[in-house]
PLY file of the C-alpha trace (Angstrom):
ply
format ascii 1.0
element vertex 520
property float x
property float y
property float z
element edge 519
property int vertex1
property int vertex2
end_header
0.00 0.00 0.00
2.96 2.46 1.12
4.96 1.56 -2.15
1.92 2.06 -4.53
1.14 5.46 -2.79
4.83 6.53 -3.14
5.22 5.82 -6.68
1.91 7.06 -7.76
2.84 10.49 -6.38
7.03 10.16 -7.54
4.60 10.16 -11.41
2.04 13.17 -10.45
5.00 15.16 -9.41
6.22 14.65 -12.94
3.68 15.34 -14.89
2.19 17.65 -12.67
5.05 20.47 -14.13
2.33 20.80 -16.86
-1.48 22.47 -16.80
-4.31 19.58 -17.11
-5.24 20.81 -20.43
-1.66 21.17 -22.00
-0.90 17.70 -21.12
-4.42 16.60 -22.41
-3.55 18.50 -26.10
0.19 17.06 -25.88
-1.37 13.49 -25.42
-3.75 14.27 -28.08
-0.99 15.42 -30.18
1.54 12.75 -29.94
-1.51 9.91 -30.40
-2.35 12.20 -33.38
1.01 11.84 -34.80
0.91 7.94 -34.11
-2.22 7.68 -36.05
-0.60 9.58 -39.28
2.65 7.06 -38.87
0.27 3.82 -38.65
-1.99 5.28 -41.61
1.25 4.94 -43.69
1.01 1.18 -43.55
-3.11 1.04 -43.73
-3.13 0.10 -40.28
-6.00 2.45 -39.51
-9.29 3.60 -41.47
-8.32 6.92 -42.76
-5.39 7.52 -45.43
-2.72 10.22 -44.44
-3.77 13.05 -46.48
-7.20 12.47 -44.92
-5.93 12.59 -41.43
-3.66 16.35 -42.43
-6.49 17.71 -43.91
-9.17 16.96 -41.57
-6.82 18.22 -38.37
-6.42 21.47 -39.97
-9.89 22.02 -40.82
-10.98 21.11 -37.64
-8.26 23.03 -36.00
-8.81 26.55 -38.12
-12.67 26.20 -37.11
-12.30 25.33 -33.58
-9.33 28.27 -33.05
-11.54 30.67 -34.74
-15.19 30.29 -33.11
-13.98 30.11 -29.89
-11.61 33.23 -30.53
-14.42 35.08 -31.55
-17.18 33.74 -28.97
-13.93 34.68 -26.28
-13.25 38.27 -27.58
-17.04 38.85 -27.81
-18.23 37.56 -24.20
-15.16 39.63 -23.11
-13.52 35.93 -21.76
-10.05 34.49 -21.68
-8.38 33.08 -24.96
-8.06 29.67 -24.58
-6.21 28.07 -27.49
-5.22 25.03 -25.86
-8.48 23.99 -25.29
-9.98 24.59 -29.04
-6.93 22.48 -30.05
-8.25 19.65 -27.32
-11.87 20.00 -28.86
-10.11 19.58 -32.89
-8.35 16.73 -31.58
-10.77 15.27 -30.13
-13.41 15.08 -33.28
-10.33 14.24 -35.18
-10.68 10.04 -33.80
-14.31 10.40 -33.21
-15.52 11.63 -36.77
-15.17 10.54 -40.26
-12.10 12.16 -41.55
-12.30 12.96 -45.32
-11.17 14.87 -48.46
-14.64 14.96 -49.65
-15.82 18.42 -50.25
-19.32 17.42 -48.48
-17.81 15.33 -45.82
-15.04 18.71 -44.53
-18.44 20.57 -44.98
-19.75 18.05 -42.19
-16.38 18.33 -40.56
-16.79 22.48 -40.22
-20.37 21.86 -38.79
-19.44 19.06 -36.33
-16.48 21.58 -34.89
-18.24 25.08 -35.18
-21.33 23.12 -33.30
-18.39 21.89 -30.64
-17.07 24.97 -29.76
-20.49 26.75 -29.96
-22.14 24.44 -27.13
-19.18 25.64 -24.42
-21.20 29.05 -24.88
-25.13 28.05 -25.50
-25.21 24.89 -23.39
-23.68 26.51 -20.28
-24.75 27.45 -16.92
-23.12 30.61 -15.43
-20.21 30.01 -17.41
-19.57 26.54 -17.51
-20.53 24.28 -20.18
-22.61 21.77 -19.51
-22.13 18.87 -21.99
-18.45 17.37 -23.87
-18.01 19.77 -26.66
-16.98 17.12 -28.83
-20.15 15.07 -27.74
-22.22 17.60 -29.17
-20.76 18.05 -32.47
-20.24 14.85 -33.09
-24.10 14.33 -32.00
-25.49 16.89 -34.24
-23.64 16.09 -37.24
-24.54 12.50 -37.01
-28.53 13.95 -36.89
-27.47 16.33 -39.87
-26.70 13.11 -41.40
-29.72 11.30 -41.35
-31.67 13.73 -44.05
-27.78 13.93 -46.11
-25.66 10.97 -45.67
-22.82 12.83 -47.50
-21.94 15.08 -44.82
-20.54 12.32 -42.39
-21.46 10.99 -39.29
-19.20 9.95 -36.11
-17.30 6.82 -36.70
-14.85 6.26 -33.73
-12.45 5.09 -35.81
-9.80 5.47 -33.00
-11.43 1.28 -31.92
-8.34 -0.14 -33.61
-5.98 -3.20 -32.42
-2.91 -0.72 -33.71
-3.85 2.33 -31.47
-5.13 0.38 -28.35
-1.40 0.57 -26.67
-0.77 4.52 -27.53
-4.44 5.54 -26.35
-3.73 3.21 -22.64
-0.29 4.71 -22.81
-1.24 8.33 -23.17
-4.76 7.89 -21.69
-2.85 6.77 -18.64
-0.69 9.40 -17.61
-3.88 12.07 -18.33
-5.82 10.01 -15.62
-2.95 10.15 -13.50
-2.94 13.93 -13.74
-6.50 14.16 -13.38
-6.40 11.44 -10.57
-9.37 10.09 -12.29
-7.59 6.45 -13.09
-10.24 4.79 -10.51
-13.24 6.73 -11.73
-12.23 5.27 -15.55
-11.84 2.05 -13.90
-15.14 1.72 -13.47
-16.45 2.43 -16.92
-14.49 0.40 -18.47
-14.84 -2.68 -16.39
-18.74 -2.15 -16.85
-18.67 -0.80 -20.20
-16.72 -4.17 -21.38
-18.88 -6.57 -19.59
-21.90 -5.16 -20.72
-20.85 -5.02 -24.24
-19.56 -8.82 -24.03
-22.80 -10.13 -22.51
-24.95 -7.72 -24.97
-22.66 -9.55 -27.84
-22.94 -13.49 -26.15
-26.71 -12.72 -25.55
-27.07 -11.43 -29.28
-25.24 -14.36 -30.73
-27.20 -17.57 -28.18
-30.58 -15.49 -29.91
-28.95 -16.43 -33.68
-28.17 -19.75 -32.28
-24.38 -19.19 -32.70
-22.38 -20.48 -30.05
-19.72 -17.74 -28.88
-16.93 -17.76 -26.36
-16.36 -15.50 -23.84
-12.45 -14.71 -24.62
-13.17 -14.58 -28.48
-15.89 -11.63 -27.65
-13.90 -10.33 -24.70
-10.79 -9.37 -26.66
-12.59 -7.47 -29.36
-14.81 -5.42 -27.51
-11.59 -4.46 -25.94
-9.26 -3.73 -28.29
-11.57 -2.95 -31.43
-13.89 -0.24 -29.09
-13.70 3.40 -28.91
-14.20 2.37 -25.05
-10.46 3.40 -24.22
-10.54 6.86 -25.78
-13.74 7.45 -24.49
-12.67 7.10 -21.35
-9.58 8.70 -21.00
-9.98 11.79 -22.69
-13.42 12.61 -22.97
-15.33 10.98 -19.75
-12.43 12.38 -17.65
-13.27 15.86 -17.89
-12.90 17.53 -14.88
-15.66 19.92 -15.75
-18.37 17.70 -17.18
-17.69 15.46 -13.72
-19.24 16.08 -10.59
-17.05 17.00 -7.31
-17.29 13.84 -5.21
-15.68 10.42 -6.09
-18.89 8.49 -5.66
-20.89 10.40 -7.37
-18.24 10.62 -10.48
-18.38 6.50 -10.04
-22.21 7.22 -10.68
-21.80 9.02 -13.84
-19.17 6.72 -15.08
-21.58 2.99 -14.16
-24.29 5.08 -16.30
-22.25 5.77 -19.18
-20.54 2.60 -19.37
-23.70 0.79 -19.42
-24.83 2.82 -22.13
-21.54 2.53 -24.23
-21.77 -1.31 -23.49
-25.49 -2.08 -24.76
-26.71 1.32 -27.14
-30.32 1.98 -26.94
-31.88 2.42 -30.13
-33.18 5.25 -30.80
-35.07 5.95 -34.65
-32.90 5.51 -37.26
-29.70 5.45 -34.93
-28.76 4.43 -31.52
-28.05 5.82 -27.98
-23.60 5.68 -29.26
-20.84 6.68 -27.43
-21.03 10.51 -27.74
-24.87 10.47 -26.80
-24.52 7.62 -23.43
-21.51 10.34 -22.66
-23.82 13.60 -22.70
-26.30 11.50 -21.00
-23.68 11.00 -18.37
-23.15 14.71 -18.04
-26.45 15.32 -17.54
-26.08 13.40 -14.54
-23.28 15.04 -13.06
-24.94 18.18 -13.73
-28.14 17.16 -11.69
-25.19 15.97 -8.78
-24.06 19.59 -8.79
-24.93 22.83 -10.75
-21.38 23.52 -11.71
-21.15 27.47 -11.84
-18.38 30.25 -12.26
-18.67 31.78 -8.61
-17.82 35.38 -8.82
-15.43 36.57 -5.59
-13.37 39.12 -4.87
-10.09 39.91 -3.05
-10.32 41.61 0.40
-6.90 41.32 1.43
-3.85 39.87 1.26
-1.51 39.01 4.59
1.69 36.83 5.12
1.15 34.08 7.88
5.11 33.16 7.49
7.82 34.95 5.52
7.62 32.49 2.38
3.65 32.11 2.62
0.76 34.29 1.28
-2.65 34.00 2.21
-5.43 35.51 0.13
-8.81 36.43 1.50
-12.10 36.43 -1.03
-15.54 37.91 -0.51
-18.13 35.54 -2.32
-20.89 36.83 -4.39
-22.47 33.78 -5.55
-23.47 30.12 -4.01
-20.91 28.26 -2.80
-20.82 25.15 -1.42
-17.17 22.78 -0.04
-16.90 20.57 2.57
-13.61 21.02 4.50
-10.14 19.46 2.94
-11.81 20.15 -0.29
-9.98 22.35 -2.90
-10.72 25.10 -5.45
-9.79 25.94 -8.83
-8.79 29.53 -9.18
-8.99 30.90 -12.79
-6.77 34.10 -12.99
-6.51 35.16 -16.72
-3.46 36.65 -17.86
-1.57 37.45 -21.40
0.98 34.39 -22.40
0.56 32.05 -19.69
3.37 29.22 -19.62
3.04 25.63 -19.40
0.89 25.52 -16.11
-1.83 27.66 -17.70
-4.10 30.13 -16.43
-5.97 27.70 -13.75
-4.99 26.43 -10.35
-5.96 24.37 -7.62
-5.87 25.32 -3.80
-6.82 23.84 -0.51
-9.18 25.83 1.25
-7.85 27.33 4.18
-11.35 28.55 5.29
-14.03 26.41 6.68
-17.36 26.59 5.39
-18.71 28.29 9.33
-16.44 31.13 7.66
-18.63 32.16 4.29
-19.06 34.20 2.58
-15.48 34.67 3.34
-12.87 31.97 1.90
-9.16 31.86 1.86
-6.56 29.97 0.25
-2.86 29.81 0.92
0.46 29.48 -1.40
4.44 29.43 -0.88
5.85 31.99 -2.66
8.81 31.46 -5.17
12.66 31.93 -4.11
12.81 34.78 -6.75
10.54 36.53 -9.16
12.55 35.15 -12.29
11.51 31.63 -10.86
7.60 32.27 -10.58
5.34 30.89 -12.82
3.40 33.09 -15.04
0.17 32.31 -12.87
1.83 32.83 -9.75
3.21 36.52 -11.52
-0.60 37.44 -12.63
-1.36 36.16 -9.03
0.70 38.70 -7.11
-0.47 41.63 -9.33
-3.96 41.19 -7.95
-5.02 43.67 -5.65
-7.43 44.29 -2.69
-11.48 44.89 -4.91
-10.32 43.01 -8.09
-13.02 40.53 -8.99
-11.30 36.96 -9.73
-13.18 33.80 -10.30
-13.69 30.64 -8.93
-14.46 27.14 -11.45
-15.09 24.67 -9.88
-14.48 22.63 -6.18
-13.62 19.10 -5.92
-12.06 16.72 -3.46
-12.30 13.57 -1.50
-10.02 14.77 0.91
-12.16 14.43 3.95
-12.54 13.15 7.64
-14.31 10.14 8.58
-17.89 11.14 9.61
-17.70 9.85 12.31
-16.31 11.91 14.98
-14.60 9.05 17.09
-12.43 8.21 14.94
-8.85 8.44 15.81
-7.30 10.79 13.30
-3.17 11.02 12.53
-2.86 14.18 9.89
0.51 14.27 8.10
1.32 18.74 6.94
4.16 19.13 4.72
4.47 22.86 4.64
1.63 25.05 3.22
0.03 21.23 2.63
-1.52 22.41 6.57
-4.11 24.16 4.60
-6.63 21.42 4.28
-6.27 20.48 8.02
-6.67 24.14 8.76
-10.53 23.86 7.48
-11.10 20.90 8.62
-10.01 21.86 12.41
-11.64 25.25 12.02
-14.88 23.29 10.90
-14.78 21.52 13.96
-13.83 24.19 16.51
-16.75 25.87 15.25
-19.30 23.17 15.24
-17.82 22.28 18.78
-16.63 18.91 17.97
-14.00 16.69 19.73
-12.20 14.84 17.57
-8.92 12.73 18.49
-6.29 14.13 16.41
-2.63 13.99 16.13
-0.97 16.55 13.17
2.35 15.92 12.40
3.14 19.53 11.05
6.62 19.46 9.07
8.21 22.86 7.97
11.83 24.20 7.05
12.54 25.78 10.56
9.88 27.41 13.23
9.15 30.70 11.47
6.99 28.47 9.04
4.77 27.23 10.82
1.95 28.73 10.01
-1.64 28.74 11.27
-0.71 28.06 14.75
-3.40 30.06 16.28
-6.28 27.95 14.27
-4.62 25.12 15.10
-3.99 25.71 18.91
-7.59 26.77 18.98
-8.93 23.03 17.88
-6.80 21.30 20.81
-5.57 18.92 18.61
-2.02 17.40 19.86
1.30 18.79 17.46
4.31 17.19 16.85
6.36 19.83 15.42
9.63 18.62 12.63
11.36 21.72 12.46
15.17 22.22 11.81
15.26 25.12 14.32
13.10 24.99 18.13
9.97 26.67 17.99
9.84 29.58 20.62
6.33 29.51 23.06
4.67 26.47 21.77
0.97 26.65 22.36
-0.69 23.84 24.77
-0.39 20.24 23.11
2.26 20.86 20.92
5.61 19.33 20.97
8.72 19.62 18.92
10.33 16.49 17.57
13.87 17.56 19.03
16.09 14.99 16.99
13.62 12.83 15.22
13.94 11.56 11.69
10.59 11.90 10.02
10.50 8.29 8.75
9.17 4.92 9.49
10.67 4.38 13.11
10.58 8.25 13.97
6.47 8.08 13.13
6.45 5.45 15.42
7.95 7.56 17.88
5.80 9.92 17.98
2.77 8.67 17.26
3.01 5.17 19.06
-0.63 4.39 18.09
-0.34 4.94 14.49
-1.93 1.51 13.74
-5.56 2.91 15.19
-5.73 5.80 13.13
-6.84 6.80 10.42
-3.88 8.71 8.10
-3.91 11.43 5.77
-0.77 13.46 4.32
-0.78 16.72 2.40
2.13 18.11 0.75
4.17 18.02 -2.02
3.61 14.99 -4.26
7.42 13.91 -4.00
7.44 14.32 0.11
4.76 12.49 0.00
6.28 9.58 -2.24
9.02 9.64 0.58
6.68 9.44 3.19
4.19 7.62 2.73
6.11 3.66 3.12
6.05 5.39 6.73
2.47 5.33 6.91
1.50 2.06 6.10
0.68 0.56 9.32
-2.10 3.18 9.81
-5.27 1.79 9.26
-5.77 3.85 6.20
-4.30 6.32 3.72
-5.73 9.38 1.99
-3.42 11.58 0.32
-3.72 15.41 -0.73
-0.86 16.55 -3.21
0.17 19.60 -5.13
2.81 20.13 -7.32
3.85 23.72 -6.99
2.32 26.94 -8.92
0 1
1 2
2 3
3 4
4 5
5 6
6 7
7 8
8 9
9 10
10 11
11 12
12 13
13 14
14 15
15 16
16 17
17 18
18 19
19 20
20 21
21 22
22 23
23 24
24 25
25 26
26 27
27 28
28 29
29 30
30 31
31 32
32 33
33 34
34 35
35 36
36 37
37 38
38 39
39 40
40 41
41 42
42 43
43 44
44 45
45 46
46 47
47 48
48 49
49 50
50 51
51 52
52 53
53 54
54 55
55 56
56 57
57 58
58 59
59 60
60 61
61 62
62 63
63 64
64 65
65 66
66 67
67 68
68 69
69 70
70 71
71 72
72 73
73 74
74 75
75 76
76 77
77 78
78 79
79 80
80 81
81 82
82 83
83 84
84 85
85 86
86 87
87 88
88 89
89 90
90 91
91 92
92 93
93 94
94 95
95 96
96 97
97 98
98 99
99 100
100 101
101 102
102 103
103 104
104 105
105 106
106 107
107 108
108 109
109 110
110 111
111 112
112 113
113 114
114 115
115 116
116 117
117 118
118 119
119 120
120 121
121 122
122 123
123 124
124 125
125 126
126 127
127 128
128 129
129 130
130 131
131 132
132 133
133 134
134 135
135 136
136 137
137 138
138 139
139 140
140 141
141 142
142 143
143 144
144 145
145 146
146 147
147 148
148 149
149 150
150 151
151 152
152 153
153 154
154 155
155 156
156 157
157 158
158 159
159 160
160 161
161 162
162 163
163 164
164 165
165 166
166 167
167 168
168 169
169 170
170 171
171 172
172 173
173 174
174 175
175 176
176 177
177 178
178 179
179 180
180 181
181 182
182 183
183 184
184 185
185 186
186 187
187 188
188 189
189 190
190 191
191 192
192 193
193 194
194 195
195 196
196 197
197 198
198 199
199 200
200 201
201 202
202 203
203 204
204 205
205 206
206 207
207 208
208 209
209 210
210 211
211 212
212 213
213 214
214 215
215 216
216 217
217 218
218 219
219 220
220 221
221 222
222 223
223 224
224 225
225 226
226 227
227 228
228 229
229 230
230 231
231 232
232 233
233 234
234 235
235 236
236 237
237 238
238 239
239 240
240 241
241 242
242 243
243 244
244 245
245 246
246 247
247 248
248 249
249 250
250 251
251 252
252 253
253 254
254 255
255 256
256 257
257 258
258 259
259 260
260 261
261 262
262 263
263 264
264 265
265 266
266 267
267 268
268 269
269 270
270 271
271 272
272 273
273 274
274 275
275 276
276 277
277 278
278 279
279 280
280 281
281 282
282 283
283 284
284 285
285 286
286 287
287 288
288 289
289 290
290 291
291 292
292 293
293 294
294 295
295 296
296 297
297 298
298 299
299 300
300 301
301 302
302 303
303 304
304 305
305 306
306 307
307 308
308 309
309 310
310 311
311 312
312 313
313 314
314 315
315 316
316 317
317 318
318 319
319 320
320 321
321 322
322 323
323 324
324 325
325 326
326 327
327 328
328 329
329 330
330 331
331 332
332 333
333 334
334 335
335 336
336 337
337 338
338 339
339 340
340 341
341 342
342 343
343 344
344 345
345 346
346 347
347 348
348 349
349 350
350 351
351 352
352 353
353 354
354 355
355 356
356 357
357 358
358 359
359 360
360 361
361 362
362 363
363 364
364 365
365 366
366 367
367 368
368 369
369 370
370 371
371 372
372 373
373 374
374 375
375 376
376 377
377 378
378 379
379 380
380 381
381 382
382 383
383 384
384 385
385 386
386 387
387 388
388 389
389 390
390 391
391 392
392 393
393 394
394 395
395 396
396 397
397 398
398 399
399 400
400 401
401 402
402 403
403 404
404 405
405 406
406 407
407 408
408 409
409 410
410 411
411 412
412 413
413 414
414 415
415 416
416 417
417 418
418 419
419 420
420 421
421 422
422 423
423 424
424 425
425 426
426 427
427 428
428 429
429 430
430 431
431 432
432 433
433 434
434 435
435 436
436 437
437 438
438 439
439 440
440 441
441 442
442 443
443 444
444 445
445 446
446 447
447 448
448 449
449 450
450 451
451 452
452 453
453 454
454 455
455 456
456 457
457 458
458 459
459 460
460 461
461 462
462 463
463 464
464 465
465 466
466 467
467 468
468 469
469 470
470 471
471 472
472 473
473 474
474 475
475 476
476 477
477 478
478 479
479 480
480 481
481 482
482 483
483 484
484 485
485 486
486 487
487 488
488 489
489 490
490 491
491 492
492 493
493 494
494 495
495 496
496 497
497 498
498 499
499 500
500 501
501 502
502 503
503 504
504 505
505 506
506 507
507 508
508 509
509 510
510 511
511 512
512 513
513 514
514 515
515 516
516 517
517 518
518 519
């Protein structure tokens, strides 16, 4: 359990150096350019010219209706995630050097980036852009059959390993490799008894392995999953309910309801999924604005928000903070942050960040971030996170901080001060030396006990709290200091790669729940 936890976060702290979305297009890319290679030796449906053509036409149209929908709703340019929308219709349509079929091709696109504007509520689209495109074109094509239809050619033996490959590390960034899990493993068995129950009805005999493989390999079932199902902002915020959406779609991948002339496919059982995370939780843009802006240690900002719309979290849940700015780098114009805040604190909310070592080294988010001032309006896009305490208030708790990775226990234990519940907690607060440690007075204020791993001693240490004078923070030194590790329940937050290191230490607690960021 410890080993699988460290070397799932030694890979997010990789590829968490780049933005959701620019790893999404880069995947997209690179399976792209796999595709043209493989149509080389015919061993996919669509010829190479076919494939060049197609791209760019879907590209140009994509770039250019959301460039103009952007500049005239007076939002954010957002190339990369046009180029993820052209991608994306690139495996699921027809692609074609028909004059007719690109016709269909500039519909299916236009329609695409149209819906992240028409079918949206308060500024967040509501269905998979490709979905939709692909959906309407494929009703365009009933009444003329020469403009195209969807045709998830991408279900091919030769790109099953590149789509797992690439699909893989985007699920890994999105930490959505469970919630895909699920699909799959229904959407497979569904399809294999649909096709066993199908054939016993001809009176053809079937085995299981000689449908299994197949439906497998030869479905658009991968794809599907990986980089259209995972969409953070089609999902809903809590892990069960994102299992939910994903049991519904695969069952309707697996076994496609007919409906007319053409049946419930993939892109349709996937907008029927997002309907179902939308009725889970009205995603919405909530509108807030900055009240101040303090230092609770010499490396650490904290930024307060006034709320003007609905907002909902539970505490050790996080929020993605969309600060718009010209040439963003890698990491984009999005971030995620624990909140700091419990919800006994709205409309108010705060979130907390370590600053860089020098302003050359920011990143261009963090850069737009420190330009913000006191009464500039920001926005918030979503919250998210399993990241949360047993409900049940006896249960012993052990909470592992690296850092500014206190931030989540902060709400949590300011949730519970304020609701005036005990809990039994141990925190395990790690920091460079004593002048980071930051939060102390929320933290004092919960009476939870402290074991303080600082390089330096901490001067007038609240009640309950204790510095680790001399104690390695690994296996035997946890033991140490928390001798009843093995009754409680654990949870870490920090820096993915402290927490790769740390977490072999914290496999004798009865469980595990990790929080990690990877820097802004």
């Amino acid at each position: 359990m410890g080993n699988l936890t460290a070397l799932w976060n030694r890979v997010y702290a990789v590829l968490g150096k780049l933005s959701m979305y620019r790893l999404v297009y880069f995947a997209l890319a690179a399976l792209a350019v796999v595709a043209l290679l493989l149509s080389f030796f015919g061993l996919v449906g669509p010829d190479p010219w076919q494939l060049i053509v197609t791209l760019v036409v879907l590209s140009a149209v994509c770039v250019g209706v959301d460039a103009a929908a952007q500049r005239m709703l007076n939002l954010p340019w957002r190339l990369e995630s046009s180029l993820i929308t052209a991608h994306i219709l690139l495996f699921v349509l027809r692609p074609t050097l028909e004059l007719l079929g690109l016709v269909g091709i500039v519909i299916a696109a236009a329609v695409a980036s149209l819906s992240k504007y028409v079918l949206a509520w308060r500024g967040r689209h509501i269905f998979n852009p490709a979905a939709v495109g692909a959906t309407v074109l494929t009703l365009l094509s009933l009444a003329w059959p020469d403009l195209g239809a969807s045709s998830w050619w991408v279900g091919t033996p030769a790109l099953a390993a590149p789509v797992i490959l690439l699909g893989l590390a985007v699920l890994v960034r999105t930490e959505k490799v469970r919630v895909i899990s699920v699909f799959l493993v229904i959407a497979v068995a569904v399809a294999v008894i649909r096709t066993a129950a199908m054939s016993q009805s001809a009176g053809v005999e079937v085995d299981t392995f000689d449908v299994l493989w197949p439906v497998l390999w030869s479905s658009p079932f991968l794809f599907l999953g990986a980089f259209m199902l995972s969409e953070p902002l089609t999902l809903p915020p809590r892990r069960w309910q994102q299992f939910t959406v994903a049991a519904v779609v695969g069952v309707l991948c697996g076994w496609p309801i007919p409906i007319g002339e053409i049946t419930l496919g993939q892109e349709r059982a996937l907008m029927v999924g997002n309907l179902v995370a939308f009725a889970f939780a009205l995603r919405t843009a909530v509108r807030l604005t900055l009240v101040s802006r303090t230092e609770p240690t010499p490396t650490v900002q904290e930024l307060t928000f006034r709320v003007h719309d609905r907002l909902a979290f539970l505490p050790g849940q996080y929020l993605e903070l969309e600060v718009p700015h010209r040439h963003p780098d890698a990491r984009g114009t999005r971030r995620e942050f624990s909140i700091a805040s419990a919800p006994a604190d709205l409309p108010l909310v705060k979130v907390a960040f370590k600053e860089g070592k020098s302003a050359t080294s920011l990143s261009s988010y963090k850069q737009a971030l420190a330009q913000v001032q006191p009464g500039d309006a920001l926005a918030i896009t979503g919250v998210w996170g399993d990241f949360l305490l047993p409900k049940r208030d006896t249960a012993p708790i052990l909470m592992v901080a690296a850092g500014i990775g206190v931030t989540p226990f902060v709400s949590q234990l300011r949730q519970a001060t304020a609701a005036g519940s005990e809990r039994d907690v141990v925190l395990v607060y790690v920091a460079s030396d004593s002048s980071e440690l930051a939060y102390r007075e929320d933290i004092a204020a919960s009476g939870a006990r402290v074991v303080v791993f600082t390089r330096d001693r901490p001067a007038d240490l609240p009640a309950h709290w204790e510095w680790a004078q001399g104690v390695r923070l690994d296996a035997d030194g946890l033991m140490r200091v928390v001798p009843d590790i093995a009754s409680r329940h654990a949870y870490i937050s920090g820096p993915a790669a402290l927490i790769a290191d740390l977490a072999p230490a914290l496999e004798r607690a009865r469980s595990i729940t990790t929080d990690a960021f990877s820097g802004y």
